[in-house]
C-alpha positions as CSV (number, residue, x, y, z in Angstrom):
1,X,14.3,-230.3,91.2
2,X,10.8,-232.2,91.7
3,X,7.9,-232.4,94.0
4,X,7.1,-235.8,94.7
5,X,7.4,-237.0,90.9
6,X,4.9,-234.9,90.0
7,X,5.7,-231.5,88.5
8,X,9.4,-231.0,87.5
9,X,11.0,-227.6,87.3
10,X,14.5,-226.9,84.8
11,X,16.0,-223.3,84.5
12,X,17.8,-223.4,81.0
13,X,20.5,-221.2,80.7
14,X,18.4,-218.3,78.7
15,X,16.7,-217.9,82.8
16,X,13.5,-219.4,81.1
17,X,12.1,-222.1,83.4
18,X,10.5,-224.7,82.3
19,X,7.6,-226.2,84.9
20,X,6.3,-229.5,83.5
21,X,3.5,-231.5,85.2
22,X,4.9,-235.4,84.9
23,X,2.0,-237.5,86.8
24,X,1.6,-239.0,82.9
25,X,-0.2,-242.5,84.4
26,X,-3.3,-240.5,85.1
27,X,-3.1,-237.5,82.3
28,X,-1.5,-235.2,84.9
29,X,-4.9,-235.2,86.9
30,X,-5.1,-232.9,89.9
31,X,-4.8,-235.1,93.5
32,X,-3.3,-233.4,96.9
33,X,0.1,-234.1,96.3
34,X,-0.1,-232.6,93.1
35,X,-1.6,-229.6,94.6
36,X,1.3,-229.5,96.7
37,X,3.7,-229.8,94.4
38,X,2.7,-226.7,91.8
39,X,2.3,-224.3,94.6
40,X,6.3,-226.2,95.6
41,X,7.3,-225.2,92.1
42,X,5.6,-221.9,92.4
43,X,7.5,-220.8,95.3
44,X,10.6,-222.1,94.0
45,X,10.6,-220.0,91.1
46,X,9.6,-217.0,92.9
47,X,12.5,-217.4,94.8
48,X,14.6,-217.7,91.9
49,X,15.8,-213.7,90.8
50,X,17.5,-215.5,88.0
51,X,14.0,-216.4,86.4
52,X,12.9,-213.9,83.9
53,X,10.1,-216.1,82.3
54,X,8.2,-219.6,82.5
55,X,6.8,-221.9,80.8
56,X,4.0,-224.3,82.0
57,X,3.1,-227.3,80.2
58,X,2.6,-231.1,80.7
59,X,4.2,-234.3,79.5
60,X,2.4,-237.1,78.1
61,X,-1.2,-236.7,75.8
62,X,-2.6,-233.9,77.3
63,X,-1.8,-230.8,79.6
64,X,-4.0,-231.9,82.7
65,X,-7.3,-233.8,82.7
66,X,-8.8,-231.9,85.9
67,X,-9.4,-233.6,89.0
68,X,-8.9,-236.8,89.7
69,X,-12.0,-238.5,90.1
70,X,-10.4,-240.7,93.1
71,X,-10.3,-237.8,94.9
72,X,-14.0,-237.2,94.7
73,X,-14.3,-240.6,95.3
74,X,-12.7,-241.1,98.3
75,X,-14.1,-237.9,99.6
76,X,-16.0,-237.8,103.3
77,X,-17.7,-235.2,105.2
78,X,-16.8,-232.7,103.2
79,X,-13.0,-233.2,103.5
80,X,-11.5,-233.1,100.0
81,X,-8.0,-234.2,99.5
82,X,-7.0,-233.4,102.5
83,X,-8.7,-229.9,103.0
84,X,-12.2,-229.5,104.9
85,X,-12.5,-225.5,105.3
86,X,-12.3,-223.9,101.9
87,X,-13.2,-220.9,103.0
88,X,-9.7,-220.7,105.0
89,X,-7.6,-218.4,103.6
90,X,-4.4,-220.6,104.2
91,X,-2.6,-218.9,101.1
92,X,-3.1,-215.2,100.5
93,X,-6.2,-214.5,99.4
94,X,-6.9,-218.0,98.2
95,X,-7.0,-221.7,99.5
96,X,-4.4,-224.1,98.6
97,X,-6.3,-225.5,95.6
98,X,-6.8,-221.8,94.2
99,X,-3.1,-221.2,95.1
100,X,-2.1,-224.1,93.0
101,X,-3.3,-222.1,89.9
102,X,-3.1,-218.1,91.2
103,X,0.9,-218.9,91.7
104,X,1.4,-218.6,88.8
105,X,-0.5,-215.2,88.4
106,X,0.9,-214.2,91.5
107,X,4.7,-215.0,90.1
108,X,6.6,-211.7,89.6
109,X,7.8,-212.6,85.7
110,X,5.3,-214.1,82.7
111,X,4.3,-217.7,82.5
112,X,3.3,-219.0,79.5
113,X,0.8,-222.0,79.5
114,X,1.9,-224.6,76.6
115,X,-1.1,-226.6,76.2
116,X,-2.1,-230.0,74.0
117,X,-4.5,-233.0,74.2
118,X,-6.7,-231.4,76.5
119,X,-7.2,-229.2,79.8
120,X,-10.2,-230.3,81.3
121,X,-11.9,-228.4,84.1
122,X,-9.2,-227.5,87.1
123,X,-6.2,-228.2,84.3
124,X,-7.9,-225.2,82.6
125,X,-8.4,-223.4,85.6
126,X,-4.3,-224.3,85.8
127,X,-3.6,-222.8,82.3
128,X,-6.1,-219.5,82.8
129,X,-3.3,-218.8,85.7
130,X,-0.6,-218.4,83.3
131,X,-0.4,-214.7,81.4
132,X,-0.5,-216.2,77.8
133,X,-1.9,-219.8,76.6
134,X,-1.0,-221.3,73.5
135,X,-2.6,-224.5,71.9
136,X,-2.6,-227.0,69.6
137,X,-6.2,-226.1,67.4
138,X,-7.5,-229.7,68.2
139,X,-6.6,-229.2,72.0
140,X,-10.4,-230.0,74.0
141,X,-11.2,-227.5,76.8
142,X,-14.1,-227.6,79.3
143,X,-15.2,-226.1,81.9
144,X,-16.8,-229.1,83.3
145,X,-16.6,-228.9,86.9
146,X,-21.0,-228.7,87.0
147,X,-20.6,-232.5,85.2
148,X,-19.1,-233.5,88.7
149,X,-22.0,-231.4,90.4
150,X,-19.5,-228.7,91.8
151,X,-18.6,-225.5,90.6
152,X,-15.0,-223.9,89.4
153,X,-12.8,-223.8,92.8
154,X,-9.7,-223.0,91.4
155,X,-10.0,-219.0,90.3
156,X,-11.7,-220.3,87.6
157,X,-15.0,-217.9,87.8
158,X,-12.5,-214.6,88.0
159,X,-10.4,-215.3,85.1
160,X,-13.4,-216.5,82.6
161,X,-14.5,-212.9,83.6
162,X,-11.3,-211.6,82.6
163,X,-11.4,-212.9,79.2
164,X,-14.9,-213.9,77.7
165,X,-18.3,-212.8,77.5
166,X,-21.0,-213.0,80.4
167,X,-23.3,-215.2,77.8
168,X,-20.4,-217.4,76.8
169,X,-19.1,-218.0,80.6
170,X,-22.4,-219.1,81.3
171,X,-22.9,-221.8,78.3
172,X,-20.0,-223.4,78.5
173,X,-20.3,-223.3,82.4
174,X,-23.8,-224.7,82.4
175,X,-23.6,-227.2,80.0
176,X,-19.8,-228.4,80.8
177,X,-19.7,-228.9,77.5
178,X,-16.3,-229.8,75.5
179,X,-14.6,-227.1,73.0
180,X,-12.2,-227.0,70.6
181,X,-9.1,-224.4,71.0
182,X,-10.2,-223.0,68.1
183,X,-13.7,-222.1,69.6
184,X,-10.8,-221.3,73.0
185,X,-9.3,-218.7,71.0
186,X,-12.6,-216.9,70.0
187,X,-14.2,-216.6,73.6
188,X,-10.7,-215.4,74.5
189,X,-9.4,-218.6,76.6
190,X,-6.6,-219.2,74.4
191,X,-3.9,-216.2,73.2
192,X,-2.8,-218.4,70.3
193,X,-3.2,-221.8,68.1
194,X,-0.2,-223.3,66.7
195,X,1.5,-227.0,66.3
196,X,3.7,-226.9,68.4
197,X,3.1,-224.8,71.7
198,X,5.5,-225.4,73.5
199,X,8.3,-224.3,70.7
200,X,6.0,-221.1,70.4
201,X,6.0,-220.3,74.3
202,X,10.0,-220.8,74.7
203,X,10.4,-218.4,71.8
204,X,7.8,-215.4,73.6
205,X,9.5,-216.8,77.3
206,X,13.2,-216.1,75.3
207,X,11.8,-213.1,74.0
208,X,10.6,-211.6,77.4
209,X,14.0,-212.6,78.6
210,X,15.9,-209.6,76.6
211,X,13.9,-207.5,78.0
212,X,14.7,-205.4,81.3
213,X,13.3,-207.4,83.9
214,X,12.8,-204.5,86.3
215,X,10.4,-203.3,83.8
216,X,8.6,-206.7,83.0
217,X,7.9,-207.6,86.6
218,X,6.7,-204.0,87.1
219,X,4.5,-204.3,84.3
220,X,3.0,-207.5,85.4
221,X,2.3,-206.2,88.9
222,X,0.3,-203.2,87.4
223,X,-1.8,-205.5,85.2
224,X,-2.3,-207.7,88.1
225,X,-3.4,-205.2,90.3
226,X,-6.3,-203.7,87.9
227,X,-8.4,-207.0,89.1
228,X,-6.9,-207.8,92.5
229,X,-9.7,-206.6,94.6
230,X,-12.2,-208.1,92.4
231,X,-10.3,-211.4,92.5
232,X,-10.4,-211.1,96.5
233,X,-13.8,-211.2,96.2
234,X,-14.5,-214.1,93.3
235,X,-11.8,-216.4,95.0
236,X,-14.1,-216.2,98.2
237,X,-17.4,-216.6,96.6
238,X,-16.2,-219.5,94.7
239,X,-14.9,-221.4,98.3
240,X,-18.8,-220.5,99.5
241,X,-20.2,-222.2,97.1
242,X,-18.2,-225.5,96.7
243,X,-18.5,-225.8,100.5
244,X,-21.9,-226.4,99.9
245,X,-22.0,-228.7,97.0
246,X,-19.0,-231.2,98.4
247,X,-20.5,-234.5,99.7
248,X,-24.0,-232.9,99.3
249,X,-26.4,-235.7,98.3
250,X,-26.6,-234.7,93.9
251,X,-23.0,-234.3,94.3
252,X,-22.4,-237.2,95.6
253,X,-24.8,-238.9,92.7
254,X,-23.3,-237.1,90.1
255,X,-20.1,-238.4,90.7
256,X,-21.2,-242.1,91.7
257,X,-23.6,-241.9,88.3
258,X,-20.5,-241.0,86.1
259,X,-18.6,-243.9,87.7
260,X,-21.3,-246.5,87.3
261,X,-22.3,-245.0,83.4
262,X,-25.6,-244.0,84.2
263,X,-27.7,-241.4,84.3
264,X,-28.2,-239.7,87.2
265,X,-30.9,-239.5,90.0
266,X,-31.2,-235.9,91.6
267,X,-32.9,-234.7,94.5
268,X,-35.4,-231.3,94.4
């Protein structure tokens, strides 16, 4: 099945699913309708007992390049593709742009993120809501969401906490600077390098599938629930603090700098 020719989902006969994003034109870049359609996916799958594992990945050069910077572009009082209130709890105990990566936590069996090229900003927000990620070594990372003058909107903030370092979060998140997979696997963002990560996630995703699947989903729900109320919390924050920063004037110059190539003009 797909959503709106932009994330297609196969169930092989070994019940691993397959969930690649396809929007190839624009590196798989993040607008509303892609949104939509990975939290489509996601509840497709969860409705699917025949599913025992899943892998995430995306066609073309790259896994997903972030938000599209039309988005931000076209942006207006606030309202960002589509959605004005962040702080609207409109999927569980996150937003629908938090959903479109937490589904994939929240799904009962593992997913394992596949990633190449790059997964820039919310793309690596998308791969930190699979369980496992494997990489390519030369795959760039970022978490560059402060290079668009916003912050991390996508669970981001909770799962960096999860995995690296307090000093470490905060580099990489102040500077928004690019980073290796290699450098990925050391602060803990990536499980494992290989060349080909998608071969390497069917063959865990195969694995998993041997294995009693009462016991696998029950042992991701445990592991999930050690940081659910902490995630409650961090999924909020984050919505507090992006309502702020959208359309505020250095946001706004940030992104209309970037598009224009020069540097940019801020505000005290």
């Amino acid at each position: 099945m797909n959503h709106d020719d932009r994330v297609r989902v196969e169930v092989g006969d070994d019940q691993v699913a397959r969930v690649t994003l396809v929007r190839t034109d624009k590196s798989n870049a993040l607008d509303g309708p892609m949104f939509d359609a990975l939290i489509a996916a996601g509840e497709q799958l969860r409705a699917n007992r025949r599913v025992r594992a899943v892998v995430l990945t995306g066609a073309g050069k790259g896994f997903c390049a972030g938000i599209d910077m039309q988005v931000l572009a076209d942006m207006k009082d606030g309202t960002i593709a589509g959605t004005r209130d962040l702080l609207e709890r409109t999927h569980g105990m996150g937003n629908r742009f938090q959903h479109a990566a937490w589904t994939w936590r929240d799904l009962p069996v593992p997913v394992i993120a596949a990633v190449h090229g790059f997964a820039l900003g919310g793309g690596l927000e998308l791969a930190l809501g699979a369980d496992l990620r494997y990489a390519t070594p030369d795959t760039r990372l970022a978490i560059m969401e402060v290079n668009w003058g916003l912050v991390p909107d996508m669970g981001g903030t909770v799962r960096y906490y999860d995995l690296m370092r307090d000093d470490e979060v905060r580099e990489l998140a102040f500077t928004g600077r690019t980073f290796d997979a290699q450098e990925g696997q050391r602060v803990g963002l990536v499980t494992r390098l290989g060349a080909d990560p998608l071969a390497m996630a069917h063959a865990t995703a195969q694995e998993i599938s041997q294995r009693s699947p009462d016991a696998v989903r029950a042992m991701k729900r445990l592991l999930n629930a050690q940081s659910a109320p902490r995630a409650a919390q961090g999924l909020m924050a984050e919505c507090a603090e992006q309502q702020v920063l959208l359309g505020s004037p250095n946001q706004v110059e940030t992104v209309r700098a970037s598009r224009e190539r020069r540097a940019p003009v801020f505000t005290d």
